[in-house]
Residue, then its C-alpha position, 0 to 999 in steps of 0.5 A: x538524472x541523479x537526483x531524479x533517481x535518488x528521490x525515486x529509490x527513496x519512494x520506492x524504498x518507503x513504500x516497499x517496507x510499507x507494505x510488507x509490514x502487513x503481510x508479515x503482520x496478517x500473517x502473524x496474527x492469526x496465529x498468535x491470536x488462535x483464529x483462522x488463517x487470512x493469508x496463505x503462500x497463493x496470497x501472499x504470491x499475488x501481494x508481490x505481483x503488486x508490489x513488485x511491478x509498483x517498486x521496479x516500473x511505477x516509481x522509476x517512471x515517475x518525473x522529477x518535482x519541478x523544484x528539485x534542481x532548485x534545491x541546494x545539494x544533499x550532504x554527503x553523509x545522508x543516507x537513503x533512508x532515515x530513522x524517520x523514513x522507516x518509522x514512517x514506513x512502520x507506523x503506516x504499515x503498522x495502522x494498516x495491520x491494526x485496520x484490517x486484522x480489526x476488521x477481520x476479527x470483528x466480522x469474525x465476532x458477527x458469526x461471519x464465516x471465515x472464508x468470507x472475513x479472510x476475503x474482505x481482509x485481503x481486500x482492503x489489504x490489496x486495496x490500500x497497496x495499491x493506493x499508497x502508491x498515490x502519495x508514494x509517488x512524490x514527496x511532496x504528499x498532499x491531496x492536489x498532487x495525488x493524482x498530479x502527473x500520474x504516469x500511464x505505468x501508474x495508470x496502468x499498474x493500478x488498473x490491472x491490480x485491482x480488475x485482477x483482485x475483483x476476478x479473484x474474489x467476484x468470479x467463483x473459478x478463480x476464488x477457489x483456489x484462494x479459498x475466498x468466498x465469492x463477492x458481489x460486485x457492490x460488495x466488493x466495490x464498497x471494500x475498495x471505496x472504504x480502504x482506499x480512503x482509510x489509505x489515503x486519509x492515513x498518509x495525508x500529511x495535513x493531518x499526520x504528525x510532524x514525524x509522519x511527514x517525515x519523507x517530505x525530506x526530499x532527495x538531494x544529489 
């Protein structure tokens, strides 16, 4: 049990600096940069509806690695969280900012109209949120485990957050408040496909860097 939950607060710990990065970040940039607000005090609200269920249920349900117990014990001095671990956390926090500020100022530049961009924006930000709770689950992060054991709270988690993104941004009533522009179910559908891929691609650790797998240093009590 002890190692158990050492390995999940570790998890829950990556992904939570993880994902604060871009909402400190579309918050930021829009500024600096002189353009349009993409976040607002409602936004942001619905971001830790998401990350809050996701740090304090998904990852204390999840299992232990069949080989944990197999491992020799941790040292005595080892800390939570590494100077790896928060890079990797900041470089994927960081590749998520660049993707989706790119990508609001882009369709800024095709003369979209700012409601519109700032609605795709948090999109893919809500959308890649949620699908880094996939290989956040575990550290062993490979793409036969990303679905590996996945809880009924994961499960659930996941499905409630993205039906409420698409209310808030398909349905007129409920997009008002946020001030996004109603989106077509395709649309919509289209922006979770790409971000979630753009998600999981990122944090494949085939492809990352030796730095970037960082948190396969796995939890040991």
């Amino acid at each position: 049990m002890g190692r158990r939950s050492f390995a999940n607060m570790r998890q829950a710990m990556i992904y939570t600096l993880a994902v604060h990065i871009p909402i400190a970040g579309l918050a930021l940039l829009p500024v600096l940069f002189g353009l349009p607000l993409i976040l607002v005090p409602l936004h942001i609200a619905f971001l830790e509806l998401v990350i809050d269920p996701a740090c304090s249920v998904v990852f204390e349900a999840e299992e232990a690695d069949a080989d944990l117990m197999n491992r020799p014990p941790r040292q005595s001095d080892e800390v939570l969280l590494s100077g790896q671990h928060i890079w990797r956390s900041v470089a994927y926090g960081s590749l998520t900012t660049a993707v989706i500020f790119g990508t609001y100022t882009w369709l800024l530049s095709q003369e979209i109209a700012a409601a519109t961009a700032a609605t795709a924006a948090f999109v893919i930000l809500v959308t890649a949120n949620a699908a880094l709770i996939l290989p956040s689950r575990s550290a062993r992060q490979d793409w036969q485990r990303l679905w590996y054991r996945l809880t009924p709270t994961s499960l659930w988690v996941l499905t409630m957050t993205l039906l409420a993104l698409a209310a808030i941004t398909c349905v007129p009533v409920l997009a008002q408040p946020f001030r996004f522009e109603s989106m077509s179910a395709q649309a919509s559908g289209q922006l979770h496909d790409w971000s979630t891929a753009v998600t999981l691609l990122s944090t494949d650790q085939k492809n990352e860097s030796k730095l970037l797998s960082s948190m396969n240093t796995d939890a040991r009590l």
